[in-house]
C-alpha positions as CSV (number, residue, x, y, z in Angstrom):
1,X,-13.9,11.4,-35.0
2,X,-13.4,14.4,-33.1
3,X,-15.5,13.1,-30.1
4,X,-13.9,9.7,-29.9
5,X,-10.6,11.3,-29.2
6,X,-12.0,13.6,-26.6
7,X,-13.6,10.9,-24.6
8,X,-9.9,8.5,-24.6
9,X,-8.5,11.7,-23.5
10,X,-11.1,12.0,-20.8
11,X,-10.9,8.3,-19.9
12,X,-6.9,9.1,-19.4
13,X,-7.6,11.6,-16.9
14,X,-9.7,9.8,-15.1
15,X,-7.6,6.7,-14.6
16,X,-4.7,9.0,-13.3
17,X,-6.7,10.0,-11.0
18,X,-7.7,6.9,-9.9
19,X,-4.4,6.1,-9.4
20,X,-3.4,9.3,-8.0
21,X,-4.3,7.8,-4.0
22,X,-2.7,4.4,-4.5
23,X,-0.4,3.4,-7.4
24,X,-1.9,0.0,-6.7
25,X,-4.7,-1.0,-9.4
26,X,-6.0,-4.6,-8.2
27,X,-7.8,-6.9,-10.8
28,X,-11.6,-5.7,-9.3
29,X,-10.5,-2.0,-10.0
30,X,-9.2,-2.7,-13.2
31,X,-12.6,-4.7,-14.1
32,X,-14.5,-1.3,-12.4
33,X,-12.1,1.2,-14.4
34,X,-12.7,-1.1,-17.7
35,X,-16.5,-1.1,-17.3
36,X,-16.5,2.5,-16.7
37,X,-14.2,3.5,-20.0
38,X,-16.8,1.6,-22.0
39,X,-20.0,2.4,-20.4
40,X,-19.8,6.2,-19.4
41,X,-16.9,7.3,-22.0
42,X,-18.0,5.1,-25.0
43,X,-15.1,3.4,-25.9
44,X,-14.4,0.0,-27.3
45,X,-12.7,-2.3,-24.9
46,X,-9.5,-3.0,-26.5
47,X,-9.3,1.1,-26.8
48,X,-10.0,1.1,-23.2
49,X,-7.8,-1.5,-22.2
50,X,-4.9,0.3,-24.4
51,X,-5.7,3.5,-22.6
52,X,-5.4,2.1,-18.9
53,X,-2.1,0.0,-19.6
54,X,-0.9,3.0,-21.4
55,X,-2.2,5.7,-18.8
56,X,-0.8,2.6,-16.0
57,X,2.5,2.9,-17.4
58,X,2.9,6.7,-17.8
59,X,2.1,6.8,-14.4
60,X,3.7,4.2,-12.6
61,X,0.6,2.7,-11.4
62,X,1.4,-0.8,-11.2
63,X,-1.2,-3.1,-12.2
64,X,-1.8,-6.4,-9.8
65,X,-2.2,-9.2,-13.2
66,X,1.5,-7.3,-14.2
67,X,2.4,-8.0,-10.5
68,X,1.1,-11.6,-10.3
69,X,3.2,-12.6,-13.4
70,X,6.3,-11.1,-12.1
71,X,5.4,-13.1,-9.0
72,X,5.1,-16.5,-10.4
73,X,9.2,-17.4,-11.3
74,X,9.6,-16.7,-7.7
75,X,7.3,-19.0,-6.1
76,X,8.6,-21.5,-8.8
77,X,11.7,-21.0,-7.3
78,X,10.9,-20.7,-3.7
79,X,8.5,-24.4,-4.5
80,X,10.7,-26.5,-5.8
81,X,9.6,-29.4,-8.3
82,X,6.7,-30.2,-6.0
83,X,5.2,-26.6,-5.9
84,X,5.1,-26.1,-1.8
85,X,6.6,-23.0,-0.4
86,X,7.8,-23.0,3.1
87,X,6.4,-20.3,6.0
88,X,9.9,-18.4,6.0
89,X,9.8,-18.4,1.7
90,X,6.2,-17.3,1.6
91,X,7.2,-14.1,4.1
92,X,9.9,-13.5,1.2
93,X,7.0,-13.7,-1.4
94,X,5.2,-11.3,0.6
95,X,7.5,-8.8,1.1
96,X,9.1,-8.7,-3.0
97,X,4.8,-9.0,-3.8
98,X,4.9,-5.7,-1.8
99,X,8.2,-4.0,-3.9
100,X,6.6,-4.9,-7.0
101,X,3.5,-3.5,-6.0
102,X,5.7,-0.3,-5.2
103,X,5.1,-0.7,-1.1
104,X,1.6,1.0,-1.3
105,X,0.6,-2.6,-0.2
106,X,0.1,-3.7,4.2
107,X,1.3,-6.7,5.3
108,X,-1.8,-8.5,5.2
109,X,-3.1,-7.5,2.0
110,X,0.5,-8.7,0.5
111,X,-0.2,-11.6,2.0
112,X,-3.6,-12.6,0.7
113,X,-2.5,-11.2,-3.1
114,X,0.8,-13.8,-2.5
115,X,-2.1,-16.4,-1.2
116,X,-4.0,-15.9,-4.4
117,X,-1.5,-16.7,-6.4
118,X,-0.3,-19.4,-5.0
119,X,-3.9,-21.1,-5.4
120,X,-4.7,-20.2,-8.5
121,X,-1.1,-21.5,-10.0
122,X,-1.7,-24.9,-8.0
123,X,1.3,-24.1,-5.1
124,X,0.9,-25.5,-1.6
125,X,1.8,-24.6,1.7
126,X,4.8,-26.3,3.2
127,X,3.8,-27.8,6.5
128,X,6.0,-26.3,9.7
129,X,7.6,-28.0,12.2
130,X,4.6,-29.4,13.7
131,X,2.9,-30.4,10.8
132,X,0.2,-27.6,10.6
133,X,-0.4,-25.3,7.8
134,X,-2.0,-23.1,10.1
135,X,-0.1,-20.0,9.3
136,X,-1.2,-20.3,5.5
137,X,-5.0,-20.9,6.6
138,X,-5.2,-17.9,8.9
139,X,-4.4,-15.2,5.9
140,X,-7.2,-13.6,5.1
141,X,-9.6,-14.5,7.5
142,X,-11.0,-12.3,10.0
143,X,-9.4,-11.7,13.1
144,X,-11.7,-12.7,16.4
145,X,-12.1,-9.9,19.3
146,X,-10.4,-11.5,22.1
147,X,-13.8,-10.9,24.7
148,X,-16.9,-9.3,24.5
149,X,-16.3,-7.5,28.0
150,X,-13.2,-6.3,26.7
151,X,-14.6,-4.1,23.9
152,X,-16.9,-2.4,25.9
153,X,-16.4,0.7,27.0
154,X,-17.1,0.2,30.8
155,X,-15.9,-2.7,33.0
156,X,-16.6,-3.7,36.6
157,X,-13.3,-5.1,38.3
């Protein structure tokens, strides 16, 4: 079919460009892209799913479930036999999550993507020096604005 070939090949275009901005396609934007191959260009979903990974790879648009897997025989490593990766180890993690990801990544988003992982494979954080996993519960959560006062754009001293 003559119009079945034309809409892969539009499909194709359109997830270069998606991945024009940021090489970077997380699991959400792979769902969107996915939904969108088979909703607005007609296609089957293992034609669109060939047609991403293929596109993905032509492209070097890294994709964040290829990522994740690459990521899992380290934190075996870094965890040991009982699966707990220390502060200074999961700062490693971060960082090679961010290389694989081909360092379109921040900090903090490297961080919560190495934090996803780690829960959904069953790894824990190693407790620090003073027994607190602290540093593992404050990634991802929203940083607080130190005053009110402060943010304003007038102060009385």
């Amino acid at each position: 079919m003559p119009g079945q070939d034309n809409s892969s090949d539009r499909f194709m275009g359109y997830v270069e460009l998606a991945g024009m901005d940021r090489p970077f396609v997380s699991k959400a934007e792979e769902r969107r892209l996915l939904e969108q191959g088979i909703s607005q260009f007609g296609l089957d979903p293992n034609e669109a799913r060939g047609i991403l990974l293929y596109a993905a790879q032509q492209n070097a648009i890294r994709m964040e479930r290829e990522v994740d897997g690459r990521m899992l025989p380290i934190l075996d490593r870094f965890g040991g036999k009982r699966k707990k990766v220390a502060k200074g180890k999961f700062k490693e993690a971060a960082s090679l999550y961010n290389e694989l990801a081909g360092g379109v990544l921040t900090d903090e988003e490297s961080r919560l993507y190495v934090k996803q992982v780690m829960e959904q494979n069953k790894f824990r954080p190693r407790r620090s020096m003073l027994m607190s996993r602290r540093w593992y519960d404050k990634i991802g959560k929203d940083k607080k604005p130190g005053s009110l006062l402060a943010s304003l754009p007038f102060r009385s001293v």
